[in-house]
N, C-alpha and C positions, 0 to 999 in steps of 0.2 A: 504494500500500500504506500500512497504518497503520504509525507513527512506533515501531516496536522497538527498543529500544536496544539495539543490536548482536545482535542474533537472528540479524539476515538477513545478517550477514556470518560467520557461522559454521553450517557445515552443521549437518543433523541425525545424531546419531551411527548406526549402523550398525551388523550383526551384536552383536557382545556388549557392548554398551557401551560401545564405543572410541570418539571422537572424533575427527575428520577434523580437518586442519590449517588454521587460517584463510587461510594463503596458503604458496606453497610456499616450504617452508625452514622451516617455522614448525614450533616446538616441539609435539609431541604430550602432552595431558596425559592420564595413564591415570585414569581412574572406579574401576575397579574390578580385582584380579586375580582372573583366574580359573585355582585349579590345575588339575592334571592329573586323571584318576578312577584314584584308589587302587583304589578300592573294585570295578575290576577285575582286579583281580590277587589271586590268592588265595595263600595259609600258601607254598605251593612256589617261586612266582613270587617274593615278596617275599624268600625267603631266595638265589635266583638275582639279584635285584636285589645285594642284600650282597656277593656274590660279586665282580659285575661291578664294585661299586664301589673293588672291592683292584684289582682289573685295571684299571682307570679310574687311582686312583690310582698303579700302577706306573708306567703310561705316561707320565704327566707328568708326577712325578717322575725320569721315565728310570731308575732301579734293579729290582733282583731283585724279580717276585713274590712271594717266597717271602720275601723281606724283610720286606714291609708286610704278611704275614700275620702275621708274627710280631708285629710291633709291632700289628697290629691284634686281639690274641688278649691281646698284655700290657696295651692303655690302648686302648681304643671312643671315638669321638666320637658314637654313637649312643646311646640310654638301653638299651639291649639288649646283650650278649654276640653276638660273630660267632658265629650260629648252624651247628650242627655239618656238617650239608650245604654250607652255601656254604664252609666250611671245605673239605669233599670238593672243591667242583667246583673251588676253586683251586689243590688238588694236585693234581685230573685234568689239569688245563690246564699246570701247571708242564712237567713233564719234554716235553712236546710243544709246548712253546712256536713254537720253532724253525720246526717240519713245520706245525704251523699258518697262522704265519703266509705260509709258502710257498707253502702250498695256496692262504689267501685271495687274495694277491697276484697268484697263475697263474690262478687263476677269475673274479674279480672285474671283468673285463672294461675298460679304460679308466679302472680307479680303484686308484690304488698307494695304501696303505696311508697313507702320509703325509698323501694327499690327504681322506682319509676324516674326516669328523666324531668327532672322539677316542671321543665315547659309542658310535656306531656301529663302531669298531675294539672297543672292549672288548665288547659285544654280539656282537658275529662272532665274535669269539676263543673266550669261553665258550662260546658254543653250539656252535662247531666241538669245541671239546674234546669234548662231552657226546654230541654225535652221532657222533663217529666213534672215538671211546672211551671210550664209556661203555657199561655192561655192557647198557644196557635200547634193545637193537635194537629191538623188537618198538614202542617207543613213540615212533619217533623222528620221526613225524611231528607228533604230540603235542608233541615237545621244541620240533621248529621253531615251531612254534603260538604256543609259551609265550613264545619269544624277540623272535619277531614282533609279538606283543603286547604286549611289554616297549620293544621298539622305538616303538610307537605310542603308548604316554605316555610314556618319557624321551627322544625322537629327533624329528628333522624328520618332515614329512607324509609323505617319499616313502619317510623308512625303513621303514617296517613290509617295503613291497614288497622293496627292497632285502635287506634283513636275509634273507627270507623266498626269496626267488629266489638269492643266493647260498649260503646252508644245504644249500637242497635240491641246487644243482647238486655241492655236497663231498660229498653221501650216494649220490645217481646214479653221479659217477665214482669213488666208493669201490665201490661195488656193481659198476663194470663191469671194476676193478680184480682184484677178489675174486676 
C-alpha cells in the first residue's frame, strides 16, 4: 500500500459520523452531534414533554410534585411559561401518585421502578395518569401513541416498545377491572 500517514490505522467512520477507536480503550472523538427530531412532536406533545419534565424533576430531587410545580409556575428555566395543560397533566398525576406507581410496579414485568431509566419512570407515570384518569377515554390509544413517541426521542431505543407495551397492559387490566 501507498505511504498514508496514519489513515490506515484509523478506521473509516461509520453510520453518522462517529469514529471508530484506533485501538481498544482509545478515546472516541465525536465529529458531529446529532439531536433528537423535534420536529416530531407536535403543540400537545411538547407541552406533555413540560409536564414530564416537573415529574423528571421531582424524582430526582426526591420531593413533592406538586412542589416543583409550584416553583416551576413562580421562576421557568425554559424561555416559555409552564404551559397550562402540562400544568393539568401534573395535577392529574399528583393525587394518584401512589396507585400509579403501584400499578406500574405490579405490571411492569421484571422491572421495579428503581430499576427503570428515570426519563422512562417519569414517561410511564404521566401517561398512566392520563390514561387511566383522564376524562378522554375514547383517545386513549392516541394518548399511548403520543407517549410512545415521546419515549423514542427522549429514551433508549427499546423505550418506545417498553413505554408502549406497558401503557397498554394498565388500560387492558383497567378495562377488565371495570
Amino acid at each position: 500500500m501507498s505511504g498514508a500517514s496514519g489513515a490506515e490505522s484509523r478506521p473509516a467512520p461509520r453510520g453518522p459520523g462517529l469514529p471508530l477507536p484506533i485501538r481498544e480503550g482509545a478515546e472516541i472523538e465525536f465529529e458531529r452531534t446529532i439531536p433528537g427530531r423535534a420536529d416530531r412532536l407536535h403543540g400537545r406533545s411538547r407541552e406533555r414533554i413540560r409536564a414530564i419534565d416537573v415529574l423528571f424533576e421531582a424524582d430526582a430531587k426526591r420531593i413533592d410534585v406538586l412542589d416543583v410545580l409550584q416553583e416551576r409556575l413562580r421562576r421557568t428555566a425554559a424561555q416559555t411559561p409552564l404551559p397550562q395543560w402540562s400544568r393539568t397533566l401534573v395535577e392529574l398525576y399528583a393525587p394518584h401518585a401512589v396507585d400509579i406507581d403501584e400499578d406500574l410496579a405490579t405490571h411492569s414485568r421484571d422491572w421495579p421502578l428503581h430499576r427503570m431509566p428515570a426519563v422512562d419512570r417519569a414517561i410511564l407515570r404521566l401517561g398512566a395518569a392520563e390514561v387511566l384518569y383522564g376524562e378522554e377515554e375514547s383517545r386513549r390509544g392516541t394518548i399511548i401513541g403520543e407517549y410512545t413517541k415521546i419515549a423514542e426521542v427522549l429514551s433508549t431505543d427499546d423505550s418506545p416498545r417498553f413505554v408502549n407495551g406497558l401503557l397498554q397492559r394498565l388500560v387492558d387490566v383497567r378495562g377488565l377491572l371495570s
